[in-house]
KEKE-926282 format. One record per residue (C-alpha): residue in three letters; x, z, y. Coordinates in steps of 0.05 Angstrom, whole numbers, padded with zeros to 5 digits, always signed. Example, Ala and Ser with C-alpha at 12.3 -4.5 7.8 and 13.67 -1.06 7.14 Angstrom:
BEGIN
Ala+00246+00156-00090
Ser+00273+00143-00021
END
This chain:
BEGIN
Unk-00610-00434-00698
Unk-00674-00462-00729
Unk-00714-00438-00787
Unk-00652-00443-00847
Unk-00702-00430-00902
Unk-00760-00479-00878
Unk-00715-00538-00853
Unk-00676-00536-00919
Unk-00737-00529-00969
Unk-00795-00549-00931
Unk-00779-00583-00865
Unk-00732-00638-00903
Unk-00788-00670-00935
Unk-00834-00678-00862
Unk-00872-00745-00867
Unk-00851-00764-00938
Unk-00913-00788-00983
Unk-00873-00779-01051
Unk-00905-00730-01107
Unk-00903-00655-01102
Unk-00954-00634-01144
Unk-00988-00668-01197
Unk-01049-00627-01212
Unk-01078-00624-01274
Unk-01146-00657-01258
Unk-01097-00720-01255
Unk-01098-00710-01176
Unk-01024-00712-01126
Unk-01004-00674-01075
Unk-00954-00707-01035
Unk-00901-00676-00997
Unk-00933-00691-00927
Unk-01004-00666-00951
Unk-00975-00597-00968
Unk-00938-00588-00906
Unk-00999-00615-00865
Unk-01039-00557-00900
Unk-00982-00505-00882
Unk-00972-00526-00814
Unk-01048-00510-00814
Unk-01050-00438-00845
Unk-00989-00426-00806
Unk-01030-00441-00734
Unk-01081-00395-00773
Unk-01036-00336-00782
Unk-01012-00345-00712
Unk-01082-00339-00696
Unk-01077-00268-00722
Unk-01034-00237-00673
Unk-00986-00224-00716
Unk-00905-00217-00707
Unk-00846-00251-00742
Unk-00819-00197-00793
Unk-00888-00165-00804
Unk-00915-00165-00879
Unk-00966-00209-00901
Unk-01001-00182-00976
Unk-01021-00232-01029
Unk-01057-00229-01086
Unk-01091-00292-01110
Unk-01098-00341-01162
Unk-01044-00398-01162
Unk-01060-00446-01126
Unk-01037-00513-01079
Unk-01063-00470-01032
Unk-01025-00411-01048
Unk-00961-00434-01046
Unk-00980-00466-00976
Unk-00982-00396-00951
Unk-00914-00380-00974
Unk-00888-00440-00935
Unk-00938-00426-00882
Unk-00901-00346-00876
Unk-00834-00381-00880
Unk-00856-00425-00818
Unk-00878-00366-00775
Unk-00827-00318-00791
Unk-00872-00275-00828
Unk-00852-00228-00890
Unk-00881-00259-00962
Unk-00905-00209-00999
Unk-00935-00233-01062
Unk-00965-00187-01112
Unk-00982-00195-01181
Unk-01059-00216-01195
Unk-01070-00169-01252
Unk-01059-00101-01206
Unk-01121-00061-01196
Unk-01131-00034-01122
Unk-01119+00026-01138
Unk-01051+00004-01159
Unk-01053-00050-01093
Unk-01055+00012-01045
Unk-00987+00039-01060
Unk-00962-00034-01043
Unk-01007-00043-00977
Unk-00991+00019-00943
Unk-00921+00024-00965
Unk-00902-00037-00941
Unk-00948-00030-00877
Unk-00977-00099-00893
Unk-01012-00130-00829
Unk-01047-00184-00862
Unk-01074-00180-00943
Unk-01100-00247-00967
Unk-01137-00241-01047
Unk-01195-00262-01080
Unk-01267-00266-01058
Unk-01285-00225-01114
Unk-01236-00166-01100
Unk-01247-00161-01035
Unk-01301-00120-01032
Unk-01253-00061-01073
Unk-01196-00074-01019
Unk-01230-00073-00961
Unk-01231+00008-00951
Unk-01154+00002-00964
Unk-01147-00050-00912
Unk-01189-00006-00861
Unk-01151+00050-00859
Unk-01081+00021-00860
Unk-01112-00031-00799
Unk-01085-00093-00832
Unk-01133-00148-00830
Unk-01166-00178-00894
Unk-01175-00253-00912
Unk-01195-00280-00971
Unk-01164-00356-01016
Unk-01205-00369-01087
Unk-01166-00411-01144
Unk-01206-00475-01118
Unk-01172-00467-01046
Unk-01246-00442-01015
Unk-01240-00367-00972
Unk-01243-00351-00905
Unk-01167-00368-00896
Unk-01176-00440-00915
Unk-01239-00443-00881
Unk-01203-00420-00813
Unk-01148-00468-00829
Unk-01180-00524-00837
Unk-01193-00523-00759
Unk-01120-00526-00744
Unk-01071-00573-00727
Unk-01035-00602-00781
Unk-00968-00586-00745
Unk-00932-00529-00728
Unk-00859-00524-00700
Unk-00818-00460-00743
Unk-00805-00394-00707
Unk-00729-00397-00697
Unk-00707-00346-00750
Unk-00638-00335-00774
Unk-00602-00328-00850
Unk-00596-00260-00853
Unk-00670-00245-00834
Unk-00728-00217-00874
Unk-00766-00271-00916
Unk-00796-00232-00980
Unk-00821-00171-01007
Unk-00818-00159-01081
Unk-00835-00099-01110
Unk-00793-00077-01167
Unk-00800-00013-01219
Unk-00758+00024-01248
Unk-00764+00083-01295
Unk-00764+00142-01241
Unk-00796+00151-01169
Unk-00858+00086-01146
Unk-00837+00025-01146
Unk-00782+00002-01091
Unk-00788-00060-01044
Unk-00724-00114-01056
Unk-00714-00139-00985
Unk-00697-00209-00994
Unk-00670-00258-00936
Unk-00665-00321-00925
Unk-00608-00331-00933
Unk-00613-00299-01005
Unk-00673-00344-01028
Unk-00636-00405-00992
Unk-00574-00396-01026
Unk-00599-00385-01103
Unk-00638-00446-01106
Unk-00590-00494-01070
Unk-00539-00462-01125
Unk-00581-00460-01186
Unk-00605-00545-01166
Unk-00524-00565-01165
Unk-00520-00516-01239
Unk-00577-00548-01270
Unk-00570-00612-01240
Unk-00633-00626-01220
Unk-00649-00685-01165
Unk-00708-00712-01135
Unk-00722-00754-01210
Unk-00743-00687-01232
Unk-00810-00669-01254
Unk-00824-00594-01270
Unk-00868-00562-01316
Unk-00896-00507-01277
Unk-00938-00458-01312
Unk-00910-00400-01294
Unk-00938-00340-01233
Unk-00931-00352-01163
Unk-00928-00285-01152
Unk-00867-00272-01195
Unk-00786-00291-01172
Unk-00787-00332-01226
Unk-00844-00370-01214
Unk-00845-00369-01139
Unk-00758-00369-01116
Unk-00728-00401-01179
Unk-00768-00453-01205
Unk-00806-00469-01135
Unk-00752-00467-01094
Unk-00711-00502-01140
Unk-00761-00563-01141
Unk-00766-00553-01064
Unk-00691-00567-01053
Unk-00679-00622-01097
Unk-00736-00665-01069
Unk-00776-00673-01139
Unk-00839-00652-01156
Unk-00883-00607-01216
Unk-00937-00603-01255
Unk-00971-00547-01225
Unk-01007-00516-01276
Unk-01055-00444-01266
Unk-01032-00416-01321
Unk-00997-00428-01386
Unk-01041-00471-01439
Unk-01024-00492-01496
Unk-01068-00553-01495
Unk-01050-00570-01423
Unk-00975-00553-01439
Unk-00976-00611-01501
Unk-01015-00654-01461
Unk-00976-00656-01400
Unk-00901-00647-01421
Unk-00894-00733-01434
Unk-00891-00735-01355
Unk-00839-00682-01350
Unk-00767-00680-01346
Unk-00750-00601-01350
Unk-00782-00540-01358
Unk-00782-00474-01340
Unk-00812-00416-01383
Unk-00806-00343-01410
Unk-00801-00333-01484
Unk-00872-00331-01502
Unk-00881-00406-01476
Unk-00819-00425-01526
Unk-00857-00388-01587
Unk-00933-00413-01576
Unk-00904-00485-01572
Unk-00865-00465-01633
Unk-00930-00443-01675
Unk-00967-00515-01659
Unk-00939-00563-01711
Unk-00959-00618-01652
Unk-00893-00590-01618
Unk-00853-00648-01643
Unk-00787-00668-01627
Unk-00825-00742-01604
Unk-00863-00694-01548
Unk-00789-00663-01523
Unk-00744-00720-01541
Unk-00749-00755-01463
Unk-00734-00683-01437
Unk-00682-00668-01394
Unk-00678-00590-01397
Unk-00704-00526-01422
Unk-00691-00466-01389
Unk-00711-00391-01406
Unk-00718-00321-01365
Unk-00754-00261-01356
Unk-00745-00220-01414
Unk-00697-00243-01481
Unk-00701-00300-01523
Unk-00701-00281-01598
Unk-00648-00322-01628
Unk-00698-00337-01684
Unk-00735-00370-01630
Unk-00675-00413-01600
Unk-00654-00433-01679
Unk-00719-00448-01687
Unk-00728-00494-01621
Unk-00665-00531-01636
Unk-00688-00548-01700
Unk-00747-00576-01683
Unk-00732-00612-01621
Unk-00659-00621-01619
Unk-00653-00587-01552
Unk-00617-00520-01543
Unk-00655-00477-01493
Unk-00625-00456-01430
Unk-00617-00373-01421
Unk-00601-00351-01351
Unk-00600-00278-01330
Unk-00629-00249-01266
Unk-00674-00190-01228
Unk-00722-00183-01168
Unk-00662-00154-01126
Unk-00607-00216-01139
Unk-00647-00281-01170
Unk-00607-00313-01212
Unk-00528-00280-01226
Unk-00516-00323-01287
Unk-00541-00382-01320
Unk-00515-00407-01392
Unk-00479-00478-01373
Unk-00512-00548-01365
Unk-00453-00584-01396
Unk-00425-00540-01450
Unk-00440-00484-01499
Unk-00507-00450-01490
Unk-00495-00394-01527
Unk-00559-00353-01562
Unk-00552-00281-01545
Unk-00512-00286-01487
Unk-00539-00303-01416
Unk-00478-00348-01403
Unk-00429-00344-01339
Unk-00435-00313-01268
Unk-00459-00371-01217
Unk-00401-00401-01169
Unk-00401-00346-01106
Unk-00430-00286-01158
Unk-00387-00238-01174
Unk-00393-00202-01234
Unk-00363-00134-01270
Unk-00379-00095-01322
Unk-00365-00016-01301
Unk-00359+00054-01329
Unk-00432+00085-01316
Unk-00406+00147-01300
Unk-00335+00129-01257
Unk-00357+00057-01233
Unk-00287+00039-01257
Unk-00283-00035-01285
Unk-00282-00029-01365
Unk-00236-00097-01403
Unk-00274-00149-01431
Unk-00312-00138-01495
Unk-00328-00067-01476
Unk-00397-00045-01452
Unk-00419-00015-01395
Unk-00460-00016-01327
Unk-00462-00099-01297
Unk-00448-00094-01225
Unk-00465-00158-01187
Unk-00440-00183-01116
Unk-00459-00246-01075
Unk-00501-00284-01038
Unk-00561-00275-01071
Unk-00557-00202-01073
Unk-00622-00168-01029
Unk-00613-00121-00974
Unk-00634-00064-00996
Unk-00698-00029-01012
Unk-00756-00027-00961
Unk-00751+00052-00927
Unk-00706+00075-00983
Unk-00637+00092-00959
Unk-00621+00131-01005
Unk-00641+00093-01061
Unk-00608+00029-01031
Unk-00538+00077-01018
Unk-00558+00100-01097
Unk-00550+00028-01126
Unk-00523-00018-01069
Unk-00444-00008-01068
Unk-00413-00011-00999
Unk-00370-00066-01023
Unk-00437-00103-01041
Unk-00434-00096-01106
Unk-00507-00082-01137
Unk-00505-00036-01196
Unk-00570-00072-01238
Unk-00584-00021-01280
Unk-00568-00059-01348
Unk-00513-00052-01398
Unk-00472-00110-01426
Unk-00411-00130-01434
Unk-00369-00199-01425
Unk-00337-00228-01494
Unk-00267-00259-01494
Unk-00300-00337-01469
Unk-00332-00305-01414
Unk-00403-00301-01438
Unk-00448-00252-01409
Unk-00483-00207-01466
Unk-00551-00153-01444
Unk-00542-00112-01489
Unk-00593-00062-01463
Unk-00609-00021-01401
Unk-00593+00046-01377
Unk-00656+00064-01355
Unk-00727+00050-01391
Unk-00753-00002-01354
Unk-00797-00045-01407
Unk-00798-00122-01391
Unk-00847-00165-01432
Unk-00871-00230-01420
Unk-00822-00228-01358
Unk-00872-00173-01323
Unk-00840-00109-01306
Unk-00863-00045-01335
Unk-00857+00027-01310
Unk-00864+00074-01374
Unk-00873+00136-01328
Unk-00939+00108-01301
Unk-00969+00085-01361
Unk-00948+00153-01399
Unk-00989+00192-01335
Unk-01051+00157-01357
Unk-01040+00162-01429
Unk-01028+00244-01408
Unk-01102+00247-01392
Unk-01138+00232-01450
Unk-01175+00260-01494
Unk-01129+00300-01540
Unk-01072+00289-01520
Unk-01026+00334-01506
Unk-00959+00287-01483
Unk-00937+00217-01487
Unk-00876+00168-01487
Unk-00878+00101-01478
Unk-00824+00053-01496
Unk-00808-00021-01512
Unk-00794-00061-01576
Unk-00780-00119-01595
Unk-00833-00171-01595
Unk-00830-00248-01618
Unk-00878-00269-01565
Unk-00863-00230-01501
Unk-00787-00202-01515
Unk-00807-00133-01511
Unk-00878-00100-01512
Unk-00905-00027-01488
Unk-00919+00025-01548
Unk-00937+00085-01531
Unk-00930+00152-01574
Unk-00974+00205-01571
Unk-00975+00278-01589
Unk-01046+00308-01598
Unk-01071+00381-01568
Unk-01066+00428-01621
Unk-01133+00429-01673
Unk-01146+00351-01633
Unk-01138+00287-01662
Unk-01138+00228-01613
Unk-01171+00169-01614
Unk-01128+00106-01604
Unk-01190+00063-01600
Unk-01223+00098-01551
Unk-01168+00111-01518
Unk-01141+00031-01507
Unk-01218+00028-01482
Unk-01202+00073-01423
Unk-01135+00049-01397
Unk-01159-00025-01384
Unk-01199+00006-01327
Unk-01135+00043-01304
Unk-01077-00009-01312
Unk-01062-00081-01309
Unk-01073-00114-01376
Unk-01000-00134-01377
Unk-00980-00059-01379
Unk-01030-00036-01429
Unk-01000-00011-01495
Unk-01002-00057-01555
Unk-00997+00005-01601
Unk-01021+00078-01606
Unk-00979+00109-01651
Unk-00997+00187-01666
Unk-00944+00241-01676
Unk-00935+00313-01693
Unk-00881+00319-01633
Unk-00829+00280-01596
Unk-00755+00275-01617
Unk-00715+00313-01557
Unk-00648+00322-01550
Unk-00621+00401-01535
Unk-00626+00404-01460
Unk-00697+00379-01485
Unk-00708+00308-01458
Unk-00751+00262-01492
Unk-00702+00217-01541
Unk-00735+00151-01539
Unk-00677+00112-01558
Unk-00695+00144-01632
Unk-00767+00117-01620
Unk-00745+00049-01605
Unk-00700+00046-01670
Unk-00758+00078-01704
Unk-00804+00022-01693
Unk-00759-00036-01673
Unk-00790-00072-01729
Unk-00864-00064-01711
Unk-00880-00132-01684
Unk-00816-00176-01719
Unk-00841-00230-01760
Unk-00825-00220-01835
END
């Protein structure tokens, strides 16, 4: 039986000294050296009495490192669970004891604010910096660099990732093996990438994107990336010449856009530009075609499938549209109220079936029985539509789920904090358009009577509260809400009413 998901990302490239990360001190990481170091976190984990399908936390900078202990959970049989480095603990606990975490790996410096959290829910606490220093390392580096995979099979447990939505906490996607393995080895023979490849990689480990699409991808064609921290302009325009393809959200395509060094000499040896997370303006593709000839690549997927559908390699890549379902997705667009199939052109509820769809929600039947069909078809959540060519169009989403930069955002949480300020009497937070990050948080506020909030002070108080991702970029005060007559907040009004805020003009 083996380990599918380690011998067909990892285990294929035992022994080989070609490049898997360059780094951007100039230094390469070869194949072998990486799986040396996660043979040797893996004999640490083991080390930690802990059992193939428990959950292992992780919040830490990216890293070499860090993405050793992904393969290092594959090896053992342990469940990833990677977590998004700008959560606060208070917003970390939820995630621990929900998912009854065994092990939680973060940063030296937040480990001090964790470790009451850890205590109570008995999970063990171990600490990996940005530089690769922490106790984990430190216990690693006394290992063996070889471990033999715990025999796991397709259909088990590989990854957590915790998803929001607009009501209730936020749900844990259950993702197998078998649903990681299958995406990438799909999305390598779409995009056509081979072992040639070099990746710009600036994007979050902790993020599907980052982490099962453009990782993975890499992984199972054999090539290698540019393993950046973070996204930097400087590094990005520096380091592109010795890449073939890269893989972004929109507000990497619009900061290279604003530096007149972003020249169609710099992209001209590229191979491929693709684009995810939240929408690309089609100002912003016009724009990039202009000026470099290339016509980015827009592919549409979620934390519960990956990638459903990907614009075509060879072919029209159509601005607007997300392009076609993947070979072995299924796709339909449905009445939101019946579930009956709608004809093409119309819009309603996509429903998505295949192998890449996850297994449900961690401890939540009947959320999972709520939005996972018993055919297998996963009701997403977003309305769109298929034209007469077959191209996929988002044209919005049912619920209000705010996506910008490609980080999910839960209104409902940041509207609680907003509640409790000073003033204000109620709050609604929605999402516009935004050239930069494809949507950004607003929120609206509605002062106590005789009070008259303070938006300054305000912003002050909910950086200590939320991550800076979901902080709103705008405090806008009003007299009341619009409602509707059974009285629910109507902030599809709101979002026309200030859909222009942040467009360029």
């Amino acid at each position: 039986m083996g380990n599918p998901l380690y011998d067909r990302l990892f285990g294929i490239h035992a022994g080989k000294n070609t490049p898997f990360l360059h780094l951007p001190d100039g230094q390469t990481m070869t194949h072998a050296a990486f799986l040396d170091m996660a043979a040797q976190i893996a004999n640490a984990l083991t080390g930690y009495e802990l059992e193939p399908g428990e959950r292992v936390a992780v919040q830490v900078e990216k890293s070499p490192e860090a993405l050793a202990l992904y393969a290092a959970c594959v090896q053992t049989g342990l469940i990833f669970l990677p977590l998004n480095t700008g959560y606060t603990a208070t917003e970390l606990q939820y995630f621990i004891e929900n998912s009854g975490a065994k092990l939680v790996v973060c940063d030296d410096a937040k480990a001090e604010g964790l470790a009451p959290i850890t205590a109570a829910q008995n999970a063990r606490l171990e600490t990996l910096n940005a530089d690769g220093s922490g106790s984990l390392m430190r216990r690693s580096m006394g290992m063996l660099p070889a471990f033999e995979p715990v025999r796991r099979a397709e259909d088990d447990l590989a990854a957590f990732l915790y998803t929001s939505g607009t009501t209730g906490r936020s749900k844990g996607a259950m993702l197998t093996q078998a649903n990681l393995l299958s995406n990438a080895e799909t999305l390598v023979q779409e995009w056509r990438f081979t072992r040639d490849d070099v990746l710009l990689h600036a994007l979050p480990i902790f993020h599907t994107h980052g982490l099962f699409v453009a990782t993975n991808v890499v992984l199972a064609s054999g090539g290698s990336m540019i393993f950046l921290p973070k996204f930097d302009l400087e590094d990005m325009l520096r380091l592109m010449p010795r890449a073939t393809s890269m893989m972004g959200v929109p507000t990497f395509y619009t900061r290279l856009l604003d530096d007149d060094r972003f020249s169609d000499d710099l992209a001209r040896h590229m191979r491929l530009f693709i684009s995810g997370s939240a929408p690309l303006l089609a100002e912003s593709h016009e724009r990039f075609e202009t000026r470099t000839g290339h016509r980015i690549l827009e592919r549409y997927g979620m934390t519960e499938t990956n990638m459903s559908t990907s614009n075509p390699y060879d072919g029209e890549r159509r601005a607007g549209t997300v392009g076609f379902p993947l070979p072995d997705v299924d796709l339909k667009v449905t009445d939101p109220e019946t579930g009956e199939p709608l004809p093409k052109g119309e819009i309603g509820m996509i429903e998505v079936r295949g192998p890449n769809v996850f297994q449900g929600y961690w401890q939540m039947p009947e959320k999972t029985a709520a939005e996972l069909r018993e055919d297998g078809f996963f009701i997403t959540g977003d309305l769109g539509r298929v034209d007469e060519d077959g191209y996929v169009h988002i044209v919005g989403r049912g619920k209000d789920l705010i996506i910008s930069g490609g980080y999910n955002i839960y209104p409902k949480e940041v509207e609680l904090v907003l509640d409790d300020q000073p003033g204000v009497l109620e709050s609604a937070v929605i999402g516009v358009p935004h050239p930069d990050f494809g949507e950004t948080p607003v929120g609206i506020l509605v002062p106590e009577p005789g009070q008259t909030p303070d938006p300054e002070a305000i912003l002050a108080n909910v950086q200590d509260a939320l991550a800076r991702f979901k902080h709103p970029r705008k405090l806008i005060v009003l007299d009341e809400l619009p409602r509707n007559t059974m009285g629910k907040v109507q902030k599809n009004v709101l979002r026309e009413d200030y859909k222009d805020l942040f467009t360029r003009g």
